[in-house]
N, CA, C and O atoms as a Tripos MOL2 file, in Angstrom:
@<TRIPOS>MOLECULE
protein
  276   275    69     0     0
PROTEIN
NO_CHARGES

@<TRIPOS>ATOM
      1 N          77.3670  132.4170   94.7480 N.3       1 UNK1
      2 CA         78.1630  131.3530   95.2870 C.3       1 UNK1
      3 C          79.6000  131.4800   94.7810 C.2       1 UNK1
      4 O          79.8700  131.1930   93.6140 O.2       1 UNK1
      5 N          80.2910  131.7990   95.4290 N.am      2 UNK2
      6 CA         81.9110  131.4790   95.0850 C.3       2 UNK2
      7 C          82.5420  129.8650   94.6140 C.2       2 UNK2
      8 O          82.7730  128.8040   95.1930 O.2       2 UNK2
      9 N          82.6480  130.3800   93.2840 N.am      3 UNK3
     10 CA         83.4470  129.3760   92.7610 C.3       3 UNK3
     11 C          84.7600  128.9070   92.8600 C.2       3 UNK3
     12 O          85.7220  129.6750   92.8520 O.2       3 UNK3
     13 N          84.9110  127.0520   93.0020 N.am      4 UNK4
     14 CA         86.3830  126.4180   93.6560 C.3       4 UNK4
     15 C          87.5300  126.6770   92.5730 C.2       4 UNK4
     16 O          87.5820  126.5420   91.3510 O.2       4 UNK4
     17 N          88.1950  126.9980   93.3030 N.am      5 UNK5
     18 CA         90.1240  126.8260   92.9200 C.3       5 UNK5
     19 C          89.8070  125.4980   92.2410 C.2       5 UNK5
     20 O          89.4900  124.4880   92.8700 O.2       5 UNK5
     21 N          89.9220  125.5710   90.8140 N.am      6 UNK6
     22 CA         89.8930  123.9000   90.4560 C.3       6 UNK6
     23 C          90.7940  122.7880   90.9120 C.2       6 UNK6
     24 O          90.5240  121.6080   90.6910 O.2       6 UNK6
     25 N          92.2320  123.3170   91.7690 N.am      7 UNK7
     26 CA         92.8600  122.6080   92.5960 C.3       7 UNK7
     27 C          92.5880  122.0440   93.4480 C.2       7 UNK7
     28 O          93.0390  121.0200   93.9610 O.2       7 UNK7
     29 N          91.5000  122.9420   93.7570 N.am      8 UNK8
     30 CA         90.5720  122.4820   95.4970 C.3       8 UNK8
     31 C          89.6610  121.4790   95.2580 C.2       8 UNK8
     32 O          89.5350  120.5490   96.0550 O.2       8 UNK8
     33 N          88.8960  121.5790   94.0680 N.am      9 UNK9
     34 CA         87.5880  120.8720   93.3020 C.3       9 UNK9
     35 C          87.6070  119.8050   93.9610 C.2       9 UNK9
     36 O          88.7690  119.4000   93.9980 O.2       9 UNK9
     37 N          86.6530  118.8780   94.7140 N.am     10 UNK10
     38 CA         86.5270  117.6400   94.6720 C.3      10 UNK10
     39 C          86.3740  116.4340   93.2610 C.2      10 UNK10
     40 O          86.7830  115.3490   92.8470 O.2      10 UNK10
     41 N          85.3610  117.7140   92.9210 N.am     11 UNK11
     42 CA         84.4160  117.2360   91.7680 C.3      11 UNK11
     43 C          85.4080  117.3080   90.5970 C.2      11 UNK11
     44 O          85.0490  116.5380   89.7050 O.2      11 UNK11
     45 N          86.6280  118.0290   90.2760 N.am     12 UNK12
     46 CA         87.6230  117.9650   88.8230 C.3      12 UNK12
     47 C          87.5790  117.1420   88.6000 C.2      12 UNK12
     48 O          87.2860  116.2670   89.4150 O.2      12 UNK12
     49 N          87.8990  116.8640   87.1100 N.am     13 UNK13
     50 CA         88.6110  115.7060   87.0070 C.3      13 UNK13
     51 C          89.9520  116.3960   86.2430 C.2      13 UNK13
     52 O          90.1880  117.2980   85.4390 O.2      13 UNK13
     53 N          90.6420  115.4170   86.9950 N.am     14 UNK14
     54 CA         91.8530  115.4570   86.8220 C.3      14 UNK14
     55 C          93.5170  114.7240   86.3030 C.2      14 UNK14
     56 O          93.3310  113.5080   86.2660 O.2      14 UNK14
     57 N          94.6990  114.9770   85.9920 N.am     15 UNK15
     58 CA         95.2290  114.1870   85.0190 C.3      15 UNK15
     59 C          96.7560  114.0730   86.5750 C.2      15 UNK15
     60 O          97.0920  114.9240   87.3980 O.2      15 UNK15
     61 N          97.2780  112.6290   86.3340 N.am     16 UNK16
     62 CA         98.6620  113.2510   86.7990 C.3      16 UNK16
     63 C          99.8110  113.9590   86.4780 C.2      16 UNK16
     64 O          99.6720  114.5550   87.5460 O.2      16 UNK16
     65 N         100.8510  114.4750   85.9970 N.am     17 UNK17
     66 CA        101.7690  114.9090   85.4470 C.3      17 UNK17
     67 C         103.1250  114.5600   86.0440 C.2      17 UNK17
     68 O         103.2510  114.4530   87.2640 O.2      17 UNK17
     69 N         104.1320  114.3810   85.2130 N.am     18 UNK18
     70 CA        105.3980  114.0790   85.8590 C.3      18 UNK18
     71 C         106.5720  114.7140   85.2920 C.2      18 UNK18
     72 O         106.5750  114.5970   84.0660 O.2      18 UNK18
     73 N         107.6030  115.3650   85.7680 N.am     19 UNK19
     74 CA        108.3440  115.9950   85.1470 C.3      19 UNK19
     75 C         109.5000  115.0510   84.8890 C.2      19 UNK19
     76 O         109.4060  113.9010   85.3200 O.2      19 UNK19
     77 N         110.2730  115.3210   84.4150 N.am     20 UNK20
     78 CA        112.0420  114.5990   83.8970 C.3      20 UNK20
     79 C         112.0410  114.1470   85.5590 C.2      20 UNK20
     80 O         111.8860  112.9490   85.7950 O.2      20 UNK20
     81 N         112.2190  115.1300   86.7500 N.am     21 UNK21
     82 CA        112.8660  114.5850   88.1890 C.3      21 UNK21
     83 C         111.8650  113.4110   88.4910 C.2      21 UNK21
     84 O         111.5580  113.2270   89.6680 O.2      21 UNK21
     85 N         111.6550  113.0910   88.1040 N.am     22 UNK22
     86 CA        110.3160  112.1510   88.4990 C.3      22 UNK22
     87 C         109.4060  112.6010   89.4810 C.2      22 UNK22
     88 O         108.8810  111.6320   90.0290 O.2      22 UNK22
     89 N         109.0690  113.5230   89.8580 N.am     23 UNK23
     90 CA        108.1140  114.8600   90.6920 C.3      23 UNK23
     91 C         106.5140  114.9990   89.6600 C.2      23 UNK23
     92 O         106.4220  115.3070   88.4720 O.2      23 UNK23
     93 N         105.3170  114.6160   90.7250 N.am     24 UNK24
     94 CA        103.9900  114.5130   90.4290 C.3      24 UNK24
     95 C         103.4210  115.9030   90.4680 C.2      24 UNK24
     96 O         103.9010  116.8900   91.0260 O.2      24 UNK24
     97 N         102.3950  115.8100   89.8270 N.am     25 UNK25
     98 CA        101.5500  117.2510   90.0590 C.3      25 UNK25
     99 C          99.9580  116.1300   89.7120 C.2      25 UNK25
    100 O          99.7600  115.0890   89.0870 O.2      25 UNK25
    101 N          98.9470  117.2650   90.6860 N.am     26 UNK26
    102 CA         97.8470  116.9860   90.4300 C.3      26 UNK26
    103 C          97.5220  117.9530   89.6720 C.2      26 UNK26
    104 O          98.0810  119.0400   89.8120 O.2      26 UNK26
    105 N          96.3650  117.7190   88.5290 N.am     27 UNK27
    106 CA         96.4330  118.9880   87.4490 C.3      27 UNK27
    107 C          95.0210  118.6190   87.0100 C.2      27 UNK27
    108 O          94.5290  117.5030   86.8420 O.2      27 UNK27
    109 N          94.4110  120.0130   86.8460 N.am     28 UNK28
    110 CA         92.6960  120.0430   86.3390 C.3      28 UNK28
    111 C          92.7870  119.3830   84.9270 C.2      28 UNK28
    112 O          93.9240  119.4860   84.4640 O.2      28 UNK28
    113 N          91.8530  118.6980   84.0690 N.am     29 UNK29
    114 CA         92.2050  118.0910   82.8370 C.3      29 UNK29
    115 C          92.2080  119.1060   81.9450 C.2      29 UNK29
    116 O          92.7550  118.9110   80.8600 O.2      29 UNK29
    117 N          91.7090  120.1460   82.1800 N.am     30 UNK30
    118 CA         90.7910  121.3610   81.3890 C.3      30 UNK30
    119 C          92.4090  122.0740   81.3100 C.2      30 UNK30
    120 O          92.6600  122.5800   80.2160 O.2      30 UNK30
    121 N          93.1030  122.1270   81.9710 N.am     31 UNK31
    122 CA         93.7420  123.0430   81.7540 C.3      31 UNK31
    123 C          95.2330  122.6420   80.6870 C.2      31 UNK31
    124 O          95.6930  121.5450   81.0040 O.2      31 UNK31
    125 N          95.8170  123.1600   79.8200 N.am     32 UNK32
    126 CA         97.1380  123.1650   79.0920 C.3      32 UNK32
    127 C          98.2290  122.7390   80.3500 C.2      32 UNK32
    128 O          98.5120  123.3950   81.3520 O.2      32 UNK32
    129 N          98.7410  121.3750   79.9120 N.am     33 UNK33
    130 CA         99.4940  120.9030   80.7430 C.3      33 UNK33
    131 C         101.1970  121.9820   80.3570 C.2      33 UNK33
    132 O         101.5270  122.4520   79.2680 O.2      33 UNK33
    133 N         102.0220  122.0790   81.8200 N.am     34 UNK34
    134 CA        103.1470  122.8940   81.7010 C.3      34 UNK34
    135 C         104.1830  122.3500   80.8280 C.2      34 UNK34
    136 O         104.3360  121.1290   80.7920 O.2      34 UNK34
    137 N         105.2150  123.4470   79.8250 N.am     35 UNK35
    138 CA        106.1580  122.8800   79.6150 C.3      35 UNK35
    139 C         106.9690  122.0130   80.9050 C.2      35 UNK35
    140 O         106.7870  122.1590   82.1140 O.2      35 UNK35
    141 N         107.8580  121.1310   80.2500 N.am     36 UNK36
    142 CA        108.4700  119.7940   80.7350 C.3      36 UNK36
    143 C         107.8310  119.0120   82.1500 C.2      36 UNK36
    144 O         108.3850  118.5860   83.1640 O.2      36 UNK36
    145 N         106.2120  119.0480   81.6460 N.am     37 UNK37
    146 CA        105.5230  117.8990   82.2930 C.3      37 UNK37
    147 C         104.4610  117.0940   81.2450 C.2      37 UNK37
    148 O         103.7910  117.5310   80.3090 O.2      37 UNK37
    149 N         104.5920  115.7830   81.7840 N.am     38 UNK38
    150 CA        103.8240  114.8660   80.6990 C.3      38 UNK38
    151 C         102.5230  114.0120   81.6300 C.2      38 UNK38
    152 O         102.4740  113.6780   82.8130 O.2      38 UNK38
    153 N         102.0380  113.9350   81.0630 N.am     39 UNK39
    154 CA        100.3770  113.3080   81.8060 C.3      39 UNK39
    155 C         100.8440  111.8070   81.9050 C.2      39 UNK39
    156 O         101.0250  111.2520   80.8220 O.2      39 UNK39
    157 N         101.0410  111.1540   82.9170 N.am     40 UNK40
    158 CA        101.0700  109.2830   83.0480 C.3      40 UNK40
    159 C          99.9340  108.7090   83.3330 C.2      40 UNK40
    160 O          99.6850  107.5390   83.0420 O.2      40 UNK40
    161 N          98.6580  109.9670   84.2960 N.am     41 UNK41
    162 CA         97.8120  108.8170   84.6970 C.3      41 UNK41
    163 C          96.3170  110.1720   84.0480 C.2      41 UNK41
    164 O          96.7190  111.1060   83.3550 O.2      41 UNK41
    165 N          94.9780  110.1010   84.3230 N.am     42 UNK42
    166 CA         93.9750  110.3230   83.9500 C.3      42 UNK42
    167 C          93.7230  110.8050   82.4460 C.2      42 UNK42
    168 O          94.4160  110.4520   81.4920 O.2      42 UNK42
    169 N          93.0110  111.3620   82.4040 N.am     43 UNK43
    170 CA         91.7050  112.0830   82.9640 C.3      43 UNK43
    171 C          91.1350  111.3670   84.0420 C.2      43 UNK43
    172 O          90.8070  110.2580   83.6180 O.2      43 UNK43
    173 N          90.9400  111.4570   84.9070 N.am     44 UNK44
    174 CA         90.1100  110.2700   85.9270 C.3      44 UNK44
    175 C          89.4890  111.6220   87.1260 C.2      44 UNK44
    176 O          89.6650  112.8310   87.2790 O.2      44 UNK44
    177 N          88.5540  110.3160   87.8930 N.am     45 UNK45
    178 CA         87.9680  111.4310   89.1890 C.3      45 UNK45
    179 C          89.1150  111.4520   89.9760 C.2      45 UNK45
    180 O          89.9960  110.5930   89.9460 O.2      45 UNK45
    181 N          89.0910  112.6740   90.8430 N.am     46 UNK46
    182 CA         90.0750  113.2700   91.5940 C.3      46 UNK46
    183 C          90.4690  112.1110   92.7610 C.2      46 UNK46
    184 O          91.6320  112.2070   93.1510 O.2      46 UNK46
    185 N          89.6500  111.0030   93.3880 N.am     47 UNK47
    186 CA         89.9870  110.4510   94.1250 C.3      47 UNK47
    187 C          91.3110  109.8880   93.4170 C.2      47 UNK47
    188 O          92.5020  109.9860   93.7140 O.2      47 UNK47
    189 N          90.6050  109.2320   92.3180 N.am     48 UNK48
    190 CA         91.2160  107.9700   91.8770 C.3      48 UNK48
    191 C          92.8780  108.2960   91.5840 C.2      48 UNK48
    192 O          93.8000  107.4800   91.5640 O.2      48 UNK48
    193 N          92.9310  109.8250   91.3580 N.am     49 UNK49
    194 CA         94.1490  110.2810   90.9390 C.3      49 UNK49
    195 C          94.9870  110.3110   91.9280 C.2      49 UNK49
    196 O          96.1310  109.9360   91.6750 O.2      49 UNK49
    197 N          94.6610  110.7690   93.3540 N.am     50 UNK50
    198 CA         95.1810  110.4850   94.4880 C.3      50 UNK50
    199 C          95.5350  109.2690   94.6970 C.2      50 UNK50
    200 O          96.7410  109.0730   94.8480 O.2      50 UNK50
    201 N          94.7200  108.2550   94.7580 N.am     51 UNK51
    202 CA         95.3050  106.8510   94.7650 C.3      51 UNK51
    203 C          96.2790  106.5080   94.2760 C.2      51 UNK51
    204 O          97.2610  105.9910   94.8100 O.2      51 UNK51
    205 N          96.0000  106.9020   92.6400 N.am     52 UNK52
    206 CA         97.4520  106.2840   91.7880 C.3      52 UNK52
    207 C          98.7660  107.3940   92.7430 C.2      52 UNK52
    208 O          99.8510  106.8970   93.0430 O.2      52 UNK52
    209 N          98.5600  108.2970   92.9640 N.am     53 UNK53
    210 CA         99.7810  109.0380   93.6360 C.3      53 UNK53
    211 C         100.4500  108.2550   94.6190 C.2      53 UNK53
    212 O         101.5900  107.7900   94.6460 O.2      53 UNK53
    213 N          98.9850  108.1820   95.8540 N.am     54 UNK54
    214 CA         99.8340  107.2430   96.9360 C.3      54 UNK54
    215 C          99.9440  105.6170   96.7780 C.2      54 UNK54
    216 O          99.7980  104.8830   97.7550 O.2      54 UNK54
    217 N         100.2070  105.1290   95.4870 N.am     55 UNK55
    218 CA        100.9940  104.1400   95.2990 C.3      55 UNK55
    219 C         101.6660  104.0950   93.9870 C.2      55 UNK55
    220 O         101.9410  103.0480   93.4000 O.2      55 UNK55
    221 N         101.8650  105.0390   93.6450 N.am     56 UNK56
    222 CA        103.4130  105.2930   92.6690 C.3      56 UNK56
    223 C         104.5760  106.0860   92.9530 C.2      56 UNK56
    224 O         105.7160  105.9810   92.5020 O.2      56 UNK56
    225 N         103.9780  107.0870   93.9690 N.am     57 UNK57
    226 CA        105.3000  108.3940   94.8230 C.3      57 UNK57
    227 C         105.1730  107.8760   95.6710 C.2      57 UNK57
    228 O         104.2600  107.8060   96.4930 O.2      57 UNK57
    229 N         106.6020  107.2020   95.5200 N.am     58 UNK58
    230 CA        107.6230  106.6030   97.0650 C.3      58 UNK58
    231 C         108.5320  107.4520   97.7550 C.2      58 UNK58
    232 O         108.8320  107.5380   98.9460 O.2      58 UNK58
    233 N         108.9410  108.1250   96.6230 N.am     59 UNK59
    234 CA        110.1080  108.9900   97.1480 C.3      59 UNK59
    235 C         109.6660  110.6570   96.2970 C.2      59 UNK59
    236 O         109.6670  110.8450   95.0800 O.2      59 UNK59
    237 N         109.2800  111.8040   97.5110 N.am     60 UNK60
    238 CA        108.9710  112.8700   97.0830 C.3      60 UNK60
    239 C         110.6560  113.6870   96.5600 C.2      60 UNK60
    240 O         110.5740  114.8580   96.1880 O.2      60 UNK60
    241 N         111.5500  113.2650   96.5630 N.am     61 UNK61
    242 CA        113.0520  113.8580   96.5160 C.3      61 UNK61
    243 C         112.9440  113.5790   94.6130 C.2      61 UNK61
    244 O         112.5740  112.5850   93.9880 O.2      61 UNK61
    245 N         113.5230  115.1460   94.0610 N.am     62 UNK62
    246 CA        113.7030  115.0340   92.8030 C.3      62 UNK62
    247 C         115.0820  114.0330   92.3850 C.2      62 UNK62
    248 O         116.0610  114.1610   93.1190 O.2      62 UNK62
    249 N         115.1730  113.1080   91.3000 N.am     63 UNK63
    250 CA        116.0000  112.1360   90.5160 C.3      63 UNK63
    251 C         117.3030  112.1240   91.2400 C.2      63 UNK63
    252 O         117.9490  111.2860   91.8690 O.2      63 UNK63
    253 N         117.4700  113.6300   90.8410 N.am     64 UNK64
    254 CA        118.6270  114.3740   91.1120 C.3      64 UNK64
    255 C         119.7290  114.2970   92.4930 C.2      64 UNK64
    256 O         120.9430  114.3310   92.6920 O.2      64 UNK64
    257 N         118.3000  114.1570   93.3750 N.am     65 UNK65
    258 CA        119.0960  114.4950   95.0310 C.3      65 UNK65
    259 C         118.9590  113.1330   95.2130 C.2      65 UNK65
    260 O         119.8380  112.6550   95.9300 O.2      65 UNK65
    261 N         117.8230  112.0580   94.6310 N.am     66 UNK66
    262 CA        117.9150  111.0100   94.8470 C.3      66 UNK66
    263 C         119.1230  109.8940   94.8610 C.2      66 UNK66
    264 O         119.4020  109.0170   95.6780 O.2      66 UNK66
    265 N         119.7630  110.3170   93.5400 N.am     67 UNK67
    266 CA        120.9820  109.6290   92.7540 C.3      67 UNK67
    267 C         122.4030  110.1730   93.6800 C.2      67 UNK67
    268 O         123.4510  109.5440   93.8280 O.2      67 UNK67
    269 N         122.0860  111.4230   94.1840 N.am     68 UNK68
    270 CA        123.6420  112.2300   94.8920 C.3      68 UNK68
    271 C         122.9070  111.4700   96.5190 C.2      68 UNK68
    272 O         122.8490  112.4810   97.2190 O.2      68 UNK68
    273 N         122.5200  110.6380   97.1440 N.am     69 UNK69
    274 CA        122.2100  110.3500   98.3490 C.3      69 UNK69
    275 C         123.0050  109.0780   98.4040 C.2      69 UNK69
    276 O         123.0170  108.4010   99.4320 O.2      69 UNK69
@<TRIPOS>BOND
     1     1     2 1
     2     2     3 1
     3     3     4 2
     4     3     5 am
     5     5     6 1
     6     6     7 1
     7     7     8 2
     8     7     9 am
     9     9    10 1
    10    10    11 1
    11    11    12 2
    12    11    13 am
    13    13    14 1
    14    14    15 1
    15    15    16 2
    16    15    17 am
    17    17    18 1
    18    18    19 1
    19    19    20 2
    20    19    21 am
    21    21    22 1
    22    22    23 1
    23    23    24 2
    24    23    25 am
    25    25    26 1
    26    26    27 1
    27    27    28 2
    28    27    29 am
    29    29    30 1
    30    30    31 1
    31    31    32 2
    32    31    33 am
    33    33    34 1
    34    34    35 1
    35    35    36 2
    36    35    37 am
    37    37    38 1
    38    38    39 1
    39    39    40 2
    40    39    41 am
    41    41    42 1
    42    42    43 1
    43    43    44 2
    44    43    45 am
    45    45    46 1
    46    46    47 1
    47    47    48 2
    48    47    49 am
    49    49    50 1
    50    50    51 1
    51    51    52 2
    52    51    53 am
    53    53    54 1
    54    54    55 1
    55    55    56 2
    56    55    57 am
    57    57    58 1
    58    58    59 1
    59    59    60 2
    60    59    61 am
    61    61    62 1
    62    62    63 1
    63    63    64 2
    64    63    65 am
    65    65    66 1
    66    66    67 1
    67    67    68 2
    68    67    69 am
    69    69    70 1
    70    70    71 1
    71    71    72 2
    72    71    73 am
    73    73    74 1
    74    74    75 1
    75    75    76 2
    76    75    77 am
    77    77    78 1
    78    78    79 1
    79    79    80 2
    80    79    81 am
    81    81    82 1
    82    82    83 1
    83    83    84 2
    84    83    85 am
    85    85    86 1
    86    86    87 1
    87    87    88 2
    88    87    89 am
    89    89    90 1
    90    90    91 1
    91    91    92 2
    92    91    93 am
    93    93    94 1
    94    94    95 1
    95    95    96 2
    96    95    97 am
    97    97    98 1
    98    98    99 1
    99    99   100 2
   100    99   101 am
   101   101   102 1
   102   102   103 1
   103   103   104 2
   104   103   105 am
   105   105   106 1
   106   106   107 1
   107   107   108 2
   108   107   109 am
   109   109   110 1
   110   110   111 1
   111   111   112 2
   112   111   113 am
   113   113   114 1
   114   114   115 1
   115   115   116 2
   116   115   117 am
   117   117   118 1
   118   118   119 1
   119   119   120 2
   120   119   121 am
   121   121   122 1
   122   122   123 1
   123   123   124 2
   124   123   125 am
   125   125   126 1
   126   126   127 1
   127   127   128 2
   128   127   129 am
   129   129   130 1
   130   130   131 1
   131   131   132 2
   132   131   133 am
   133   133   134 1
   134   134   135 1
   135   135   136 2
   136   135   137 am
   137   137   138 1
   138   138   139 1
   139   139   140 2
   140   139   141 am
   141   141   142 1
   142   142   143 1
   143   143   144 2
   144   143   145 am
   145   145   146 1
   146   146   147 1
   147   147   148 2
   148   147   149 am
   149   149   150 1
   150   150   151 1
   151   151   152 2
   152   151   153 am
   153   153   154 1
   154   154   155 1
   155   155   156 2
   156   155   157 am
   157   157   158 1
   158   158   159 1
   159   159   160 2
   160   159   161 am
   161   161   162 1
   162   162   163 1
   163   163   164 2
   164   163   165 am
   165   165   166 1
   166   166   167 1
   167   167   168 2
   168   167   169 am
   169   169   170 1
   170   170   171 1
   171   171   172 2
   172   171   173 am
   173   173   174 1
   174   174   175 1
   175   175   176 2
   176   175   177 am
   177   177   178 1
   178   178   179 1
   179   179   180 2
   180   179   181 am
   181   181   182 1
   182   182   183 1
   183   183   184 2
   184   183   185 am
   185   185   186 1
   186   186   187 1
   187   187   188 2
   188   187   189 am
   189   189   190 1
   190   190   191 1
   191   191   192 2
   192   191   193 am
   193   193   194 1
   194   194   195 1
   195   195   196 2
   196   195   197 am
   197   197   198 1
   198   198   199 1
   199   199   200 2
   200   199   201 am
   201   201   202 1
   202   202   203 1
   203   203   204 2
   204   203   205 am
   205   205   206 1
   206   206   207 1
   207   207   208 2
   208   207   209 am
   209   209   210 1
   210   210   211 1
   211   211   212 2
   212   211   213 am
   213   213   214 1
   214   214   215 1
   215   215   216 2
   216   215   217 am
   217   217   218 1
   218   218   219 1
   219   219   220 2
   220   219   221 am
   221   221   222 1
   222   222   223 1
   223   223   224 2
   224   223   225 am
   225   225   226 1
   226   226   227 1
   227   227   228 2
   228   227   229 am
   229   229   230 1
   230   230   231 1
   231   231   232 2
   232   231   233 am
   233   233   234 1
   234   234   235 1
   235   235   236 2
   236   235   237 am
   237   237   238 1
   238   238   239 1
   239   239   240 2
   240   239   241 am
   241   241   242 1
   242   242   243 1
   243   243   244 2
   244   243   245 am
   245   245   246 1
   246   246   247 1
   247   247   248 2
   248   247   249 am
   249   249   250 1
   250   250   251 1
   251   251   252 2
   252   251   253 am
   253   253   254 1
   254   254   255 1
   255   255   256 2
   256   255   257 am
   257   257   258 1
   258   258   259 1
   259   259   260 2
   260   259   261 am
   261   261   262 1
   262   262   263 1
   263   263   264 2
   264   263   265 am
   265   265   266 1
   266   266   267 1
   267   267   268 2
   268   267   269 am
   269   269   270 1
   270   270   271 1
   271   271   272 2
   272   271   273 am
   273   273   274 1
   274   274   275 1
   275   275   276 2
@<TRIPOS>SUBSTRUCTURE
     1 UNK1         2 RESIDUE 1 A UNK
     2 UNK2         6 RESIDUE 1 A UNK
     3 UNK3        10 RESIDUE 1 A UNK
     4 UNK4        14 RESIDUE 1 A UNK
     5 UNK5        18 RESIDUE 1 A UNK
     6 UNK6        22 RESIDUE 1 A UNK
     7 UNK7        26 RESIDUE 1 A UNK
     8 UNK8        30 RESIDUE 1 A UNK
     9 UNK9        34 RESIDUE 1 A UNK
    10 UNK10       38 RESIDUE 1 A UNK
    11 UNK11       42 RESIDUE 1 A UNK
    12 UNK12       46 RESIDUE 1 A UNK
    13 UNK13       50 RESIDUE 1 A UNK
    14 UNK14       54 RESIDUE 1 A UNK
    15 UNK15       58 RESIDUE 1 A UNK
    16 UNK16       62 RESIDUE 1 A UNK
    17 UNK17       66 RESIDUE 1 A UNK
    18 UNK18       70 RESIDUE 1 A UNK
    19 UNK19       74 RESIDUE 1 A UNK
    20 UNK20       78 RESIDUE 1 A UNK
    21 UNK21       82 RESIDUE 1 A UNK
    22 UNK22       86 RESIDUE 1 A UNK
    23 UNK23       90 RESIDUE 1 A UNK
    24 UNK24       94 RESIDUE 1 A UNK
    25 UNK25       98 RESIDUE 1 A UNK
    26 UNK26      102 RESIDUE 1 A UNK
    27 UNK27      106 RESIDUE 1 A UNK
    28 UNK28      110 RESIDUE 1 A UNK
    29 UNK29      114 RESIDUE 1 A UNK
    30 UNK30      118 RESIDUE 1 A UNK
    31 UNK31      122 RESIDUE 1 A UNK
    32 UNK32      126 RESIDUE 1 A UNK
    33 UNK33      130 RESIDUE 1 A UNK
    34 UNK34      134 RESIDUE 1 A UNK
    35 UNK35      138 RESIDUE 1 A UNK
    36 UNK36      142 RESIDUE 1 A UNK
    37 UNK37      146 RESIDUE 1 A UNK
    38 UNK38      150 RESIDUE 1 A UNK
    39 UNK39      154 RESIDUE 1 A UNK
    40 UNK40      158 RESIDUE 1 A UNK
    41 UNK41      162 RESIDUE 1 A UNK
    42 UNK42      166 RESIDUE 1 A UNK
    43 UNK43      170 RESIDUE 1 A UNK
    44 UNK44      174 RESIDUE 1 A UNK
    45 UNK45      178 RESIDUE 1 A UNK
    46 UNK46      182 RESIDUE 1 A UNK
    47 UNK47      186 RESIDUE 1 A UNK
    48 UNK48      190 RESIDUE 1 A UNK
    49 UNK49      194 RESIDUE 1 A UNK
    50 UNK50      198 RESIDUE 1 A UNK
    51 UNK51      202 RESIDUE 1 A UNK
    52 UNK52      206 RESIDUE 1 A UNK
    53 UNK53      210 RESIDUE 1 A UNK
    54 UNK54      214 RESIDUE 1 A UNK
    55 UNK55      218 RESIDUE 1 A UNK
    56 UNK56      222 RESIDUE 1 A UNK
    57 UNK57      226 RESIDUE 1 A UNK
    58 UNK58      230 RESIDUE 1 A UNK
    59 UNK59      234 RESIDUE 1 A UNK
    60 UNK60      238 RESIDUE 1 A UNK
    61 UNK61      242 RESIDUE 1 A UNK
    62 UNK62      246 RESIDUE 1 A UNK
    63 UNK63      250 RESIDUE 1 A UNK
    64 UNK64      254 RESIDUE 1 A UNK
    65 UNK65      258 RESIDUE 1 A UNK
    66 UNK66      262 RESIDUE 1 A UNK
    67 UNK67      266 RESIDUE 1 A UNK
    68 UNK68      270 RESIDUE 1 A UNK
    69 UNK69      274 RESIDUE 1 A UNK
């Protein structure tokens, strides 16, 4: 059986991450989070992490382009 892209995983669980631009990542828990990103929301199931996404990212535009608009 071919094993999932833990990105793909339904079943991960997973953390959110946010960088300085205020820009999300969905991220396996298992894995070493990247320099200049910090975890705000899980460990949680993958739904739940989606949720918190689509009601905390309003605006997908980094800080940056946000503030020069």
């Amino acid at each position: 059986m071919e094993k999932l892209n833990p990105f793909d995983d339904e079943q991960q669980r997973s953390l959110i991450l946010q960088n300085d631009q205020q820009q999300y990542s969905l991220w396996p828990d298992f894995s070493t989070v990247p320099p200049g990103w910090q975890p705000v929301f899980g460990p949680a199931e993958r739904a739940d992490c989606i949720a918190w996404l689509e009601s905390h990212w309003r605006d997908m535009r980094p800080t940056a382009q946000r503030a020069a608009s």
